[in-house]
C-alpha positions as a Python dict, from the first residue, in 0.01 Angstrom:
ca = {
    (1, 'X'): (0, 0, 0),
    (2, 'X'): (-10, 67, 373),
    (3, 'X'): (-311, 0, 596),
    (4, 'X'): (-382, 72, 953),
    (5, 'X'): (-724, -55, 984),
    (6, 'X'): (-858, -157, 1259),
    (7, 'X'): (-1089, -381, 1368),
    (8, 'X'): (-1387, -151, 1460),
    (9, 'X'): (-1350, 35, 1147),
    (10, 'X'): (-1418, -304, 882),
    (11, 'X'): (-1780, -292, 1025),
    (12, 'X'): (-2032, -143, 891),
    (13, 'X'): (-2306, 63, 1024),
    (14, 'X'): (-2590, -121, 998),
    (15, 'X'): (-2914, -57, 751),
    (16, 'X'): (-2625, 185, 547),
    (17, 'X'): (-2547, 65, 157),
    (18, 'X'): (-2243, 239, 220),
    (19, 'X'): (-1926, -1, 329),
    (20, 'X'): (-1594, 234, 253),
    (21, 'X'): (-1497, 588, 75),
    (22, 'X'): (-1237, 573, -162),
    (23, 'X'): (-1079, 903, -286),
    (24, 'X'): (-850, 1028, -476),
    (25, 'X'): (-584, 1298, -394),
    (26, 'X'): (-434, 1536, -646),
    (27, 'X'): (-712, 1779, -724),
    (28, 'X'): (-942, 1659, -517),
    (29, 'X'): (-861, 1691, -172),
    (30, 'X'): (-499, 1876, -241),
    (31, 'X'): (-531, 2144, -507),
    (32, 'X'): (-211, 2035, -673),
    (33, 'X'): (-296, 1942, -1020),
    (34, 'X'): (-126, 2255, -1145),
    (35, 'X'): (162, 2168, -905),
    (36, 'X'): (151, 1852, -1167),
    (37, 'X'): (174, 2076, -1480),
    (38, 'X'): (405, 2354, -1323),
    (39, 'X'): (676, 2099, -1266),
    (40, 'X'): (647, 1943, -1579),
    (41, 'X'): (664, 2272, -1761),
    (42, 'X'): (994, 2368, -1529),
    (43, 'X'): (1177, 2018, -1616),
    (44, 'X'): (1090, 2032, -1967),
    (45, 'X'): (1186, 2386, -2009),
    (46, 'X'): (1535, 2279, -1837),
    (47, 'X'): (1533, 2026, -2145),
    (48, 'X'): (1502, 2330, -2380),
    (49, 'X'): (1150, 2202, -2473),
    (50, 'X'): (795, 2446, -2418),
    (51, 'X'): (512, 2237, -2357),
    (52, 'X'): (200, 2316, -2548),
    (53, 'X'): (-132, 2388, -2285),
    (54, 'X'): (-346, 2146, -2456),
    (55, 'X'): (-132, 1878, -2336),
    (56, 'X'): (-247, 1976, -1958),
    (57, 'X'): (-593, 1784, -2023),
    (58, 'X'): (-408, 1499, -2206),
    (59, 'X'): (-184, 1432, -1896),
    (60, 'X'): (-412, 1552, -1584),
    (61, 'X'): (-477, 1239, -1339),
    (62, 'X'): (-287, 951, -1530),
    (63, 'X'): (-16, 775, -1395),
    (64, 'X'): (328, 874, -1360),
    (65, 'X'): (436, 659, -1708),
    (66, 'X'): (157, 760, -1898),
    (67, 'X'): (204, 1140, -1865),
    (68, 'X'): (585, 1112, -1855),
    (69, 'X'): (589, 892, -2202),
    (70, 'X'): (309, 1110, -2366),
    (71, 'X'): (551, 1491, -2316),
    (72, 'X'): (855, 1294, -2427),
    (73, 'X'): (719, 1166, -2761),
    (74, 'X'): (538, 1493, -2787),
    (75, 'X'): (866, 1696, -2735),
    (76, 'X'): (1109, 1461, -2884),
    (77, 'X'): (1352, 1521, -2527),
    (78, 'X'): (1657, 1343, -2541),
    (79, 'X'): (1558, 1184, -2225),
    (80, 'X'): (1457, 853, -2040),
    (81, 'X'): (1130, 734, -1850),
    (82, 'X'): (1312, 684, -1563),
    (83, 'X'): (1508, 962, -1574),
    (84, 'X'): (1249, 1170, -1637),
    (85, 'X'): (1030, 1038, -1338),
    (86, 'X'): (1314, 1157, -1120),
    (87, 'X'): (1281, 1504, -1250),
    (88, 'X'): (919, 1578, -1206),
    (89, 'X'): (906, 1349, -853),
    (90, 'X'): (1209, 1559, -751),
    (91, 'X'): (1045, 1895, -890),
    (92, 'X'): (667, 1831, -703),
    (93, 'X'): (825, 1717, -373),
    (94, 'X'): (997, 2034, -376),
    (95, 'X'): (700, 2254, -505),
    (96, 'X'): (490, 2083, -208),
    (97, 'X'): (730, 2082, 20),
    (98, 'X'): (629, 2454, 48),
    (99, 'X'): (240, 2373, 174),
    (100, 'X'): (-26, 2169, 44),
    (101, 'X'): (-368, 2408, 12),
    (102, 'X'): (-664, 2144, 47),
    (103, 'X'): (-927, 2183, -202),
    (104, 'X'): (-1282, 2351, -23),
    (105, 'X'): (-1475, 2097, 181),
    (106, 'X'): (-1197, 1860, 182),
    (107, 'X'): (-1130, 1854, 597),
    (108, 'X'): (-1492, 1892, 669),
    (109, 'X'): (-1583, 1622, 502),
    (110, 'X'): (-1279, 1386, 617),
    (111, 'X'): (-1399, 1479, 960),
    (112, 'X'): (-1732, 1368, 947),
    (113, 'X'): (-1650, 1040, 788),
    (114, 'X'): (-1383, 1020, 1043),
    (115, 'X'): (-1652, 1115, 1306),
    (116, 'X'): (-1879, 798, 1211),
    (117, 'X'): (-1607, 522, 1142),
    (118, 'X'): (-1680, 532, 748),
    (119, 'X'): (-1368, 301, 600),
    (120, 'X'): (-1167, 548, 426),
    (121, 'X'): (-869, 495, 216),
    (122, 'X'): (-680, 772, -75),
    (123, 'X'): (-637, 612, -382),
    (124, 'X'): (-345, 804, -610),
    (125, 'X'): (-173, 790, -916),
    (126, 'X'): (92, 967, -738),
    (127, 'X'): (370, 761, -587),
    (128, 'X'): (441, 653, -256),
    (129, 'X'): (741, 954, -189),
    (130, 'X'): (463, 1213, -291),
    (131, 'X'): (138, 1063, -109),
    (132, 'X'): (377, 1056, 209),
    (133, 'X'): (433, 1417, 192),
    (134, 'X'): (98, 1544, 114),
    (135, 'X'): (-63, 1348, 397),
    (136, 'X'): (102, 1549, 671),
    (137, 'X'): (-99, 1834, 531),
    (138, 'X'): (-374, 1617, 466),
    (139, 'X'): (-395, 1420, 754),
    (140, 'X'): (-316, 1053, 773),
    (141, 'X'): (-512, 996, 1025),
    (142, 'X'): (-835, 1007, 850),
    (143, 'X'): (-732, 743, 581),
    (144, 'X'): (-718, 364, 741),
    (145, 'X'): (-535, 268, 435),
    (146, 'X'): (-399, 391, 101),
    (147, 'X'): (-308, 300, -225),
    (148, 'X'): (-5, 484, -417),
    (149, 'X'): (31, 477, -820),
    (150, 'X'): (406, 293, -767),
    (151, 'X'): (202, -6, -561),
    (152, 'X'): (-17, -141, -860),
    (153, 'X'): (39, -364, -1129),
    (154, 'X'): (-189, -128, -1330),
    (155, 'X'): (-237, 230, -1253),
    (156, 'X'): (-560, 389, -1306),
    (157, 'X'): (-782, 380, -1558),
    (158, 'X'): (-760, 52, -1493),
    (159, 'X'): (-932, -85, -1184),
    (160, 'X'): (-697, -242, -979),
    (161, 'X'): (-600, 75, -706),
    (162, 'X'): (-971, 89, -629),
    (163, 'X'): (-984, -287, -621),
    (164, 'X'): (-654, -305, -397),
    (165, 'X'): (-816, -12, -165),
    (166, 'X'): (-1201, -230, -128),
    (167, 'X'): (-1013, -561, -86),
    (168, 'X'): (-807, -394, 174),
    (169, 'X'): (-1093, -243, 358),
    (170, 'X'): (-1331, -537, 301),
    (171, 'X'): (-1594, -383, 116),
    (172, 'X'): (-1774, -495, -204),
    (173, 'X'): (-1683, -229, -424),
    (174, 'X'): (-2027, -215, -513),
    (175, 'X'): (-2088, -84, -236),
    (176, 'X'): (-1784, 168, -204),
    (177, 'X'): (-1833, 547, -305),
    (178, 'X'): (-1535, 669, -496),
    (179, 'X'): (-1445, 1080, -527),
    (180, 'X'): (-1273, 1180, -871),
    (181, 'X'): (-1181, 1493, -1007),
    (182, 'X'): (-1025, 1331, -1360),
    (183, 'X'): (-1129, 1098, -1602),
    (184, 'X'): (-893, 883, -1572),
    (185, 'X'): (-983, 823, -1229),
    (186, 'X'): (-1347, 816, -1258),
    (187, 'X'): (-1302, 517, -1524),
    (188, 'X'): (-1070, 355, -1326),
    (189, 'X'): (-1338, 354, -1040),
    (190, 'X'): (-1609, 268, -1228),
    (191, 'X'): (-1411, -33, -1418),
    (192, 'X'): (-1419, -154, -1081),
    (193, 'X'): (-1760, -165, -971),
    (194, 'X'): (-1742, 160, -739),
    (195, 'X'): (-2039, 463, -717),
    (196, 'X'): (-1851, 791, -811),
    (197, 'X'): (-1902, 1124, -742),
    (198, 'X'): (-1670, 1346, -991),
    (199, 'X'): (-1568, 1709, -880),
    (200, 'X'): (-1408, 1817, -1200),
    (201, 'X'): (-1089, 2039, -1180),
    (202, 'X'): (-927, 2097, -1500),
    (203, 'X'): (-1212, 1902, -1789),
    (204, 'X'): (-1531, 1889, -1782),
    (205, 'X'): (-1717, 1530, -1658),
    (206, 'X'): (-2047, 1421, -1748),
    (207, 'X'): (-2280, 1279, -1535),
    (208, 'X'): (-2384, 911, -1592),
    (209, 'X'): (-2570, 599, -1464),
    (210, 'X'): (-2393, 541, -1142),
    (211, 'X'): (-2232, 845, -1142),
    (212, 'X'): (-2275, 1206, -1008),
    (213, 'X'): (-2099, 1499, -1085),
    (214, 'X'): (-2074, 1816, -802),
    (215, 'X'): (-1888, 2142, -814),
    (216, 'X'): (-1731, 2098, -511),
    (217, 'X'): (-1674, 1877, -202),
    (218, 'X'): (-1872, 2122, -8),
    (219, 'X'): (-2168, 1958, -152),
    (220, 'X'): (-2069, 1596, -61),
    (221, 'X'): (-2160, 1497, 277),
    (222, 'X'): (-2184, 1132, 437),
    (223, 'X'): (-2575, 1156, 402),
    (224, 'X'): (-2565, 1256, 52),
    (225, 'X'): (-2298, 988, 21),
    (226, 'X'): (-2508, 736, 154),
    (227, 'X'): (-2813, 906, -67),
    (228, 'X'): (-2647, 806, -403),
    (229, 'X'): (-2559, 410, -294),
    (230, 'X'): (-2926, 374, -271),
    (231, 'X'): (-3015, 479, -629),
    (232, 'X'): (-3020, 275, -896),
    (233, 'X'): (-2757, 256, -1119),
}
């Protein structure tokens, strides 16, 4: 995890519900989740192996381990975790190395947050090499901290990056909005107390108590943000 917060930026505005934004990054402020799936079709082809489409909702927005372990039993590759977390790492950086496009709203609404001194932080599955690389297209400037997949003790679902990411701001993560384009994120965030707001971008979400679902980021602004941590859950 690294954090640059400072001081000014662990208070919040008073009368607002709202303490930090949490996000996420691959698909929903980067569109890269089919960077994801493009270089794990590339390395497993290399193996000899063609990977079946319906696997691309299985392994969208889990961790590294997850979606590595899931194609090798599914393929039966004569290869290792580790060595296979090389591969697709190796394969991304390279595929993003050649631009990062951000998904629609996403620098809009970084800039406004940025604007009022909301406590923001990215909250990945990816690892640390990866999240380095996409944030200077991103921006690190608008994140005051953030949390890589390779920096937990439990990747998301479970809680603990969006946990990690509150503690480190100093918000109650009641009181933190979360954005999620996956699942697998949006459980992780709500396993941990957070509001979400899911912007789908491979499967379909559902809405749910304490949860609201949007087509894009171009709907989410810091009043509508700020709208949702006053409903009930």
């Amino acid at each position: 995890m690294t954090s640059t917060v400072p001081a000014s930026l662990t208070r919040t505005a008073e009368g607002s519900a709202l303490q930090a934004v949490l996000l996420d990054m691959d698909g929903t402020l980067v569109d890269t989740e089919g960077f994801w799936w493009d270089a794990e079709v590339e390395v497993f082809k290399a193996l000899g192996h063609v990977l079946d489409e319906t696997w691309r909702d299985v392994v969208v927005g889990g961790p590294m381990t997850r979606s590595a372990t899931f194609l090798i039993e599914a393929t039966g590759a004569a290869i290792t975790l580790a060595e296979l977390t090389v591969l697709l790492n190796d394969t991304f950086e390279d595929r993003i190395g050649r631009g990062v496009p951000l998904m629609p709203g996403a620098t809009r609404l970084l800039t406004e947050l940025a604007a009022h001194e909301v406590p923001t932080a990215l909250v990945s599955a990816s690892h640390r090499r990866i999240i380095d690389r996409v944030l200077a297209s991103l921006g690190p400037e608008y994140f005051a901290l953030t949390v890589a997949g390779d920096e937990v003790p439990r990747a998301k679902p479970h809680p603990d990056p969006y946990l990690l990411a509150a503690r480190g701001l100093g918000a109650d993560p009641s009181r933190c909005a979360v954005i999620e384009d996956t699942a697998t994120g949006v459980a992780a965030a709500e396993a941990a107390g957070c509001r979400v707001v899911a912007v789908p971008s491979v499967a379909p979400i559902a809405p749910a108590d304490g949860r609201i679902v949007v087509r894009s980021l171009e709907e989410v602004d810091l009043v509508f943000l700020r709208g949702m941590m006053t409903q009930g859950h």
